[in-house]
C-alpha positions in Angstrom: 91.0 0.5 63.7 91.2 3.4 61.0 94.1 3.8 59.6 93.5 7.7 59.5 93.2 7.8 63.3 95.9 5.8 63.9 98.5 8.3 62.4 96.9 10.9 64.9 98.5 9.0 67.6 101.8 8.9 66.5 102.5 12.6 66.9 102.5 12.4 70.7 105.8 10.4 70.0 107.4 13.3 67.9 109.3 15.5 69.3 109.1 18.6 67.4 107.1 20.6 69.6 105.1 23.2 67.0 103.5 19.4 66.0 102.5 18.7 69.7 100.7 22.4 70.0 98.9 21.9 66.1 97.7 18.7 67.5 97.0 19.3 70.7 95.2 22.6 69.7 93.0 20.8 67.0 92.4 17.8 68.4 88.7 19.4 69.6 87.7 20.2 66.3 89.4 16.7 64.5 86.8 15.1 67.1 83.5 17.5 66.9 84.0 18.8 70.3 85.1 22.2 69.1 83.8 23.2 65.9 86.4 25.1 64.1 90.1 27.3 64.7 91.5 30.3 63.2 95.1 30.5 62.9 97.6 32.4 61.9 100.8 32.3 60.4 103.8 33.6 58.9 103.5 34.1 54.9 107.1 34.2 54.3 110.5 32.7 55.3 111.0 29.0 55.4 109.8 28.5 58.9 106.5 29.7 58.0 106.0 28.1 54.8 107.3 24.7 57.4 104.6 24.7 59.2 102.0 25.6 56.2 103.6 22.5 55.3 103.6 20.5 57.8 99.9 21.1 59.2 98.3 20.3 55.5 100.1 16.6 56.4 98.4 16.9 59.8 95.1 17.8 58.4 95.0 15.6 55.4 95.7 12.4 57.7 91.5 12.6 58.9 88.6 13.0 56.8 86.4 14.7 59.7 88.3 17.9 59.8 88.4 20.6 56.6 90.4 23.8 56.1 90.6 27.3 54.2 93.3 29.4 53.9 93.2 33.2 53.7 95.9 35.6 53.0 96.3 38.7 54.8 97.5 42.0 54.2 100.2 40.1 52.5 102.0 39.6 55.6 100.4 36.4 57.2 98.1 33.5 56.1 95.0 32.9 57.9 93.9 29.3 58.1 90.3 28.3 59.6 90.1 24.5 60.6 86.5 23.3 61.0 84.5 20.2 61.3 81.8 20.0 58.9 79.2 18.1 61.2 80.1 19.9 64.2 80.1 23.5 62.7 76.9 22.8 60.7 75.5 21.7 64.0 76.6 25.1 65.9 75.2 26.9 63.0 72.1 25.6 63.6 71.4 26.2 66.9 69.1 28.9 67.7 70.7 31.3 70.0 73.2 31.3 67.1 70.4 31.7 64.2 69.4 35.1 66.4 72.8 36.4 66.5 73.8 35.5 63.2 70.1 37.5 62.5 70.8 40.6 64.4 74.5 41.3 63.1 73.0 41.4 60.0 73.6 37.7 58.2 71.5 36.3 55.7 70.8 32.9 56.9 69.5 30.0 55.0 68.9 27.2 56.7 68.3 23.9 54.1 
């Protein structure tokens, strides 16, 4: 078994709760059922820059998952989780080409 996934399953055992929710909230996109998550947090004090911390751990641990982070109005930090296959995939799909169209997006598809 992959070594990656196996440290995914060894979080349910923590007990530090704000682990539990990052997991159990990307767990869709870690496995391509959800494409990608926004989230927010804290750009200042220790606990926030904790859990910047301790969710690049999280997210390095897999190779199917990806993230950017975005400040914001200097006061939080913005972080979008996605899964490369599965986003490109939702991209694709035409009821979202004609959205994506009508709001305005130049869309390339290659």
């Amino acid at each position: 078994m992959d070594k990656k996934i196996n440290n995914c399953f060894c979080f349910n055992n923590t007990n530090d709760n704000f682990i539990k929710w990052i997991v159990e909230l990307l767990g869709p996109v870690i496995f391509g059922a959800k494409p990608a998550e926004i989230l927010s947090f804290p750009d200042r004090g220790e606990d926030g820059i904790y859990k910047l911390k301790e969710i690049r751990g999280i997210i390095e641990k897999t190779d199917k998952t990806l993230y950017r982070e975005f400040s914001y109005c200097n006061k939080c930090r913005k972080i979008l989780f996605y899964n490369p296959i599965a986003l490109d995939n939702t991209l694709r799909e035409h009821r979202n080409l004609k959205f994506l169209k009508n709001i305005g997006t130049l869309v390339i598809i290659i």
